[in-house]
N, C-alpha and C positions, 0 to 999 in steps of 0.2 A: 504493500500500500504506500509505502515510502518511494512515489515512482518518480521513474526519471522522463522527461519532456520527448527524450529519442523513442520512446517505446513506440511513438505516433508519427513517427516519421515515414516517409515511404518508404525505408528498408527493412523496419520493424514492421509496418504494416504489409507485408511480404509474405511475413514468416509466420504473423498471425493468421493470415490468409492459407496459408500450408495449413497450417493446426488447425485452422476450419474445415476446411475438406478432410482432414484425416478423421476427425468428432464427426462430420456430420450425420455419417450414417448410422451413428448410437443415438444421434437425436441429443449432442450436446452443442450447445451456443457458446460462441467465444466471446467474452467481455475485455473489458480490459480495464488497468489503473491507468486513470488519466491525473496529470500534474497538472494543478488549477492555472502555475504559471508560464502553460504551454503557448500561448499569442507571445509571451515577451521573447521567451527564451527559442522558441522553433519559428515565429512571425514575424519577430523582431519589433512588436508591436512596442508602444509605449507605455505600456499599460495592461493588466489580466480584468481590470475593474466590469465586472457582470454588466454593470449600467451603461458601460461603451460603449456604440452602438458600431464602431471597427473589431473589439473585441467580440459582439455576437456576430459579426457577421464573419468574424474570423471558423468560430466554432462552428455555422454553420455549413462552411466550406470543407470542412477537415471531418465532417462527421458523414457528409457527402461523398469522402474520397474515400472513407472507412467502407461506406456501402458498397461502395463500385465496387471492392476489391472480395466484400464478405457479405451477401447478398442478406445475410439471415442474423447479421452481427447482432448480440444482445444488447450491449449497452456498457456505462461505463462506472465504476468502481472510486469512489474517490473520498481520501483521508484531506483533510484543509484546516489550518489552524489549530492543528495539535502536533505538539514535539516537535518544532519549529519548522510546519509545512505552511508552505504559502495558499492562502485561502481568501473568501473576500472580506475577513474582518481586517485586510491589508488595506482596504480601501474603504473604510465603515461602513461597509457593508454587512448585510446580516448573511445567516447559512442558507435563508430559503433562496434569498437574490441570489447565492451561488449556484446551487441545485438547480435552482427553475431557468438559470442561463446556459445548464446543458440538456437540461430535462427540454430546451423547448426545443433544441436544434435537433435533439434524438426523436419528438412528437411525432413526426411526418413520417417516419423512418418504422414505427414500434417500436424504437428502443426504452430502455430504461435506465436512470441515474441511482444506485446505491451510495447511498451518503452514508458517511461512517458517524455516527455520536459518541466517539470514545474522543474526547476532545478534551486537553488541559492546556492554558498559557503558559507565556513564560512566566509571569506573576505567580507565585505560590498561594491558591487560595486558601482560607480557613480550614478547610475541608475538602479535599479533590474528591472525594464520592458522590461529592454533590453540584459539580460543575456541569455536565453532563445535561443535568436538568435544566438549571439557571439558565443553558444559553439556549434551549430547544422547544420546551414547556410552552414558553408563551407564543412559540409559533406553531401551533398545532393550526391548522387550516391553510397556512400560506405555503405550502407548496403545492406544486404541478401535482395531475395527478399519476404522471407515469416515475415520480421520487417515492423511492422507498429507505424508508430511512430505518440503517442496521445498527443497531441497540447489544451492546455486548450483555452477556448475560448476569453480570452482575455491575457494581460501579465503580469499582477498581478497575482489575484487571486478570482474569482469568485466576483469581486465588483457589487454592483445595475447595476450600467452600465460600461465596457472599450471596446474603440475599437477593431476591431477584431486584431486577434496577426500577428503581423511580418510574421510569420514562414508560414501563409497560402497562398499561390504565390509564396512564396521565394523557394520549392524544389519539384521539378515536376518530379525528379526521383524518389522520394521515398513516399511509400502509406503512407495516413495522415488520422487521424482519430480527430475527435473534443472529446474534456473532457468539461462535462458541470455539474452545481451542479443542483440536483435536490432537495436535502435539504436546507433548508433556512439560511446557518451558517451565511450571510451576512444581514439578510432580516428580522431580525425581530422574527425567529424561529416560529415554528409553528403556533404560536398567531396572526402573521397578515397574512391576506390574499393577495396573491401577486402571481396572477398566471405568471410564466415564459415563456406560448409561446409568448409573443412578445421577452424576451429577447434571446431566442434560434434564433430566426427568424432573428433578428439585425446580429447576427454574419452570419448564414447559407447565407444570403442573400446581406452579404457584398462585393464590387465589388474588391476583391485585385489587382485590376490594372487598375481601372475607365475608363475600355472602352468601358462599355453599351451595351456589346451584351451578356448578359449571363452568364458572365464569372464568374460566383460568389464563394463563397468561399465551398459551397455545392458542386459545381460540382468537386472540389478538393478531396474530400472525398471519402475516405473508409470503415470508420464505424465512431458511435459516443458512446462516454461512457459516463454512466450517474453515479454523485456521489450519494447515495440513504440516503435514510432517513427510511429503515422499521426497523420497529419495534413489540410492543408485545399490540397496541394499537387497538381499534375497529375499528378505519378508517385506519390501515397499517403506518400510519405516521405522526397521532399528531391531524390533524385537519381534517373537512369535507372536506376543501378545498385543503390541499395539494395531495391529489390521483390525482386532474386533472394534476399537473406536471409529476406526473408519465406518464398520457395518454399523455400528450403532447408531452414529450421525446421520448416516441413508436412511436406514430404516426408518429413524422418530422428524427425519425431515419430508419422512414421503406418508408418514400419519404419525401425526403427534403422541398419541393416543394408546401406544402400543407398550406393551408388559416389558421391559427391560432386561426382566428374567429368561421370557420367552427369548428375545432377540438373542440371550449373551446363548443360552441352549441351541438355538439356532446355530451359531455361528461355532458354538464348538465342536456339533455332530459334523459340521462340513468340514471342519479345519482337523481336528482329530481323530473320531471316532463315531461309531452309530452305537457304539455299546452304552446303554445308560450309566453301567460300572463305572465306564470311564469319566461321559460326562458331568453327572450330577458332579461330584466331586471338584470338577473343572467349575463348573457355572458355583458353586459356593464360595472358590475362593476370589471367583472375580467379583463377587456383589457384595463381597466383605472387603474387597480391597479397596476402593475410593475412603471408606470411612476410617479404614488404617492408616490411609495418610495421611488424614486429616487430622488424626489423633498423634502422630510420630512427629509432623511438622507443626500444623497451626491449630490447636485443642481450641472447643470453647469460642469460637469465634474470631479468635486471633488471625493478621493476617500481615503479609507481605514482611514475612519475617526471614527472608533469602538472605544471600550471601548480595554483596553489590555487583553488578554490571550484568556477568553470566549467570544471577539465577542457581550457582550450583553450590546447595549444603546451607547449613543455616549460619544466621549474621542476623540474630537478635539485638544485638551491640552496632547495626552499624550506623552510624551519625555525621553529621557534616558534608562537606561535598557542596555539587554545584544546587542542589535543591532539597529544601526537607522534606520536600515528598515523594524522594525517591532514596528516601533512610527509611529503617527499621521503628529506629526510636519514635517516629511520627505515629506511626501509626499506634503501638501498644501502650504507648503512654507510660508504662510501668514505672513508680515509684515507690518510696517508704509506706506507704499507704495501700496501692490498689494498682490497678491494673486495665487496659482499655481504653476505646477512644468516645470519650461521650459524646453520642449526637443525638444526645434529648433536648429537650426548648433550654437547659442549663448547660447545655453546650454549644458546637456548631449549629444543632438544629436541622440535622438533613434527616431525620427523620419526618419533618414534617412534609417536605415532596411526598412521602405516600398518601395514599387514601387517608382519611380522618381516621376509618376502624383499625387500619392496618401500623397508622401512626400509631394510636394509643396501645395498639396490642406490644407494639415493636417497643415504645419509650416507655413503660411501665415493668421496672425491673423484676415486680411478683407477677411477670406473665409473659415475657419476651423466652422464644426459647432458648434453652441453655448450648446448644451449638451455634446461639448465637448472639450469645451472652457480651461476650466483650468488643463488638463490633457495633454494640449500641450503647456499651456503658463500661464507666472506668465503676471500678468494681474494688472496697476492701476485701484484702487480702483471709480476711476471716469470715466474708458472705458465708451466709450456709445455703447451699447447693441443695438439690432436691436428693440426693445421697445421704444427706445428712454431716457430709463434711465440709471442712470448711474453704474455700477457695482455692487457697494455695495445694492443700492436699490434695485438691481433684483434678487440678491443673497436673502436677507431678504425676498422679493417677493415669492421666488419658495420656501420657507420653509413654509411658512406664506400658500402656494396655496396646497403646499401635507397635510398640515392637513385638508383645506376646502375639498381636493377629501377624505379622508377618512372620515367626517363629509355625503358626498354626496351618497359615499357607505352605513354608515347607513341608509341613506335616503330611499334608492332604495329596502334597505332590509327590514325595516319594512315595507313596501309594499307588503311583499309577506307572510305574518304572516299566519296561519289559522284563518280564521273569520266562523260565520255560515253560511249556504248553505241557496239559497230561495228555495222552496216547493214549488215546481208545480202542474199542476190542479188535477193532478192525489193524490197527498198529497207523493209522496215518494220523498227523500230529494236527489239530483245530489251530486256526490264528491264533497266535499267544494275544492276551488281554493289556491294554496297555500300549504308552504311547512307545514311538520309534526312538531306541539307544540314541539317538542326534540330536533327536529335537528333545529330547526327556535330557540330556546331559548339560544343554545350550540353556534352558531354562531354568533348570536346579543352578546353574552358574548366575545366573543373575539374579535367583531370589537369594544367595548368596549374599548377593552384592547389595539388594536392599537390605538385606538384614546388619549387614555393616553400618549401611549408610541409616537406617533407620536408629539402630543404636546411637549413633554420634550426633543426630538429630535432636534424640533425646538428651544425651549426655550436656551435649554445648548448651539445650535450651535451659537443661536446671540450672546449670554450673551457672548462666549468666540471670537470668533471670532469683534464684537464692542471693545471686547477690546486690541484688536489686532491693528485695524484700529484706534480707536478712535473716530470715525465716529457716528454721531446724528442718529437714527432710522428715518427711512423717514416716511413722513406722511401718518398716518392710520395708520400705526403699533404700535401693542401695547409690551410694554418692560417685558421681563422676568420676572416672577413673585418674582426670587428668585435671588441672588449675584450668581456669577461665579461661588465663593467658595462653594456656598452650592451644584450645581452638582458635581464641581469635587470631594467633600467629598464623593458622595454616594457612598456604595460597596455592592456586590453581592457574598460572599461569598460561595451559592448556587447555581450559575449559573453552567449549564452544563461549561467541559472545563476548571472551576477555578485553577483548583487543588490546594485548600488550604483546 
């Protein structure tokens, strides 16, 4: 989405035209990312300003040359005014005047403009959860109607868990589509297994206006985009296990509506086996697996508690830099006191962008749920939890409980090993039960590897987090193996994303 102005030039649109005729006879449409300040930089124009009237008639020369070459072209894709993309608040202009200045040159055409609303300035607002709404909310009805405007599924940014975003209830004139990550940038990357349809299914299924008849945030929808992860790898995307997010995103974008349990069954009788033996056991440890991450990395509601730049391993501790909203410390607030980022009317207040019911259910501490506890409320350390324990304990609890479920996933999986077959009376040997020595060895090596990386997850988040609090480790648990200092030392110099 970060695109560059060449993608639209007649050597790109070439090759895009290759890729159309290769899709077409699947019956798929090629789109593309257009760069809002494609008139300056590919036109030489003086100006990208929507209101232009050399600027529209730029776009609708270039949207004409798009046709000629891609008869069936979809439309086009466009990020503006966030993480320093050029857009028309360059020119005070608002988001619909930019939308509706491609959406009208695409009109003639049936194409369509997807606007992205994952948008923060360079200004650091009070609350970036809540940016998102402030600049779109009160334009529900001014766009075109062929703009669909794509809504990430939560108001961050792809965390283990956030509630579903403001924006879906809030503009019922204008088509919505969901943005969901299908690659693991948040999750652990390819190495742990963590299938996504429950977390597709949280938002799809979300009631943006708690009034229990249906009204869910699926039936809002338009379409749904998924951020992808292929690659040049034999499984398309890193691991054995990440294809089934692919199936899953098909399936719940082709009926929202669909069992996730089913789906992940589905996909593991075609990927492994027809034998039930084999898959129930498969489909358990994948519908336990999202909520294990969620419990190893971000418990409780907590979020965007990465490491800086690449996303990889945790950096509860990390602070300063060119923005506070892209530190850890912003977001958990964590002090001698409590814990969390309040956004009740005694705080930022971005709870009130939801519904009225969905506000008070969310900003009333004896009633918000507890997964999603500290992402509405800075919280003492000695809250009593619906466990009966006190904050801090449950906190250390749910770290301490995502590594015993990915310990449990081992479990399940060596179970399903190839062992030898018995020989019947006849003496010819049955398929032995169970998956292929390859592929059963390749993924006992990676739940391996989360079970490392889940430990250290935990380990770094108590070590920094007790010393935040101060706070004794509750009984049974056992203390970080290593000082504070020695996670936050570690570096990854390697990791995808570093750029070092």
């Amino acid at each position: 989405v970060n695109a560059s102005a060449q993608s639209l030039a007649p050597d790109y649109l070439a090759k895009a035209a290759a890729l159309a005729d290769t899709f077409r006879p699947y019956g798929i449409r090629v789109y593309l990312s257009a760069r809002f300040s494609a008139p300056v930089e590919l036109g030489g124009l003086p100006t990208a300003d929507p209101l232009d009237p050399g600027v529209q008639r730029w776009w609708r020369d270039k949207v004409g040359e798009i046709y000629a070459r891609i008869p069936d072209f979809g439309g086009f894709l466009v990020k503006a005014n966030s993480e320093g993309q050029p857009g028309p608040q360059d020119y005070g202009r608002t988001h619909a005047d930019g939308a509706n200045l491609l959406a009208g040159a695409l009109a003639a055409h049936g194409g369509v403009v997807m606007w992205r609303a994952f948008v923060y300035a360079h200004d650091v607002p009070a609350d970036r959860a809540a940016q998102a709404y402030t600049e779109f909310a009160d334009l529900d009805g001014a766009f075109l109607p062929n703009v669909i405007l794509q809504i990430k599924n939560g108001p961050i940014d792809f965390q283990p868990r956030e509630p579903f975003h403001p924006l879906f209830g809030a503009m019922p004139r204008t088509p919505l589509m969901m943005e969901v990550q299908i690659t693991k940038e948040y999750l652990g990357f390819a190495t742990h297994l963590v299938y996504l349809g429950p977390l597709y299914q949280e938002a799809l299924r979300s009631d943006p206006r708690m009034r229990g008849q249906g009204d869910t945030v699926a039936q809002s929808l338009t379409g749904m985009a998924g951020v992808a992860n292929i690659g040049n790898d034999r499984t398309w995307s890193g691991s054995h296990f990440d294809p089934a997010n692919w199936y899953a995103f098909g399936r719940l974008a082709w009926n929202p509506h669909q069992s996730v349990r089913d789906i992940a069954a589905d996909w593991a009788t075609m990927t492994f086996a027809q034998d039930p033996g084999v898959v129930q056991p498969i489909v358990e440890m994948m519908m336990g697996s999202r909520e294990a991450a969620v419990n190893y990395m971000t418990p409780l509601g907590l979020h965007h508690l990465m490491a800086r730049g690449h996303h990889y391993g945790p950096g509860p501790w990390v602070d300063g830099g060119p923005r506070a909203d892209w530190t850890s410390v912003y977001y958990h607030r964590a002090d001698r006191n409590g814990i969390g980022f309040d956004r009740t009317a005694r705080g930022s207040n971005a709870v009130s962008q939801y519904a009225p019911e969905v506000a008070a259910h969310y900003g009333d501490l004896a009633q918000v749920p507890e997964p999603l506890l500290l992402w509405f409320h800075h919280v003492p350390w000695d809250h009593r939890m619906a466990s009966g324990r006190p904050l801090w304990d449950e906190l250390v609890g749910r770290y301490s409980q995502g590594v015993r479920q990915v310990q449990a996933m081992q479990a399940h999986w060596a179970t399903l090993g190839p062992g030898a077959p018995d020989t019947n009376a006849r003496g010819a040997a049955p398929p032995p039960r169970g998956v292929d020595p390859q592929r059963h060895e390749q993924i006992a090596a990676f739940l391996r590897i989360q079970l490392r990386e889940a430990q250290w997850w935990r380990d770094a988040s108590v070590a920094y987090f007790q010393s935040v609090s101060g706070r004794p480790l509750p009984a049974g648990e056992t203390a970080p193996p290593h000082p504070l200092a020695w996670y936050q030392a570690l570096q990854f110099p390697s990791a995808p994303g570093d750029g070092r």
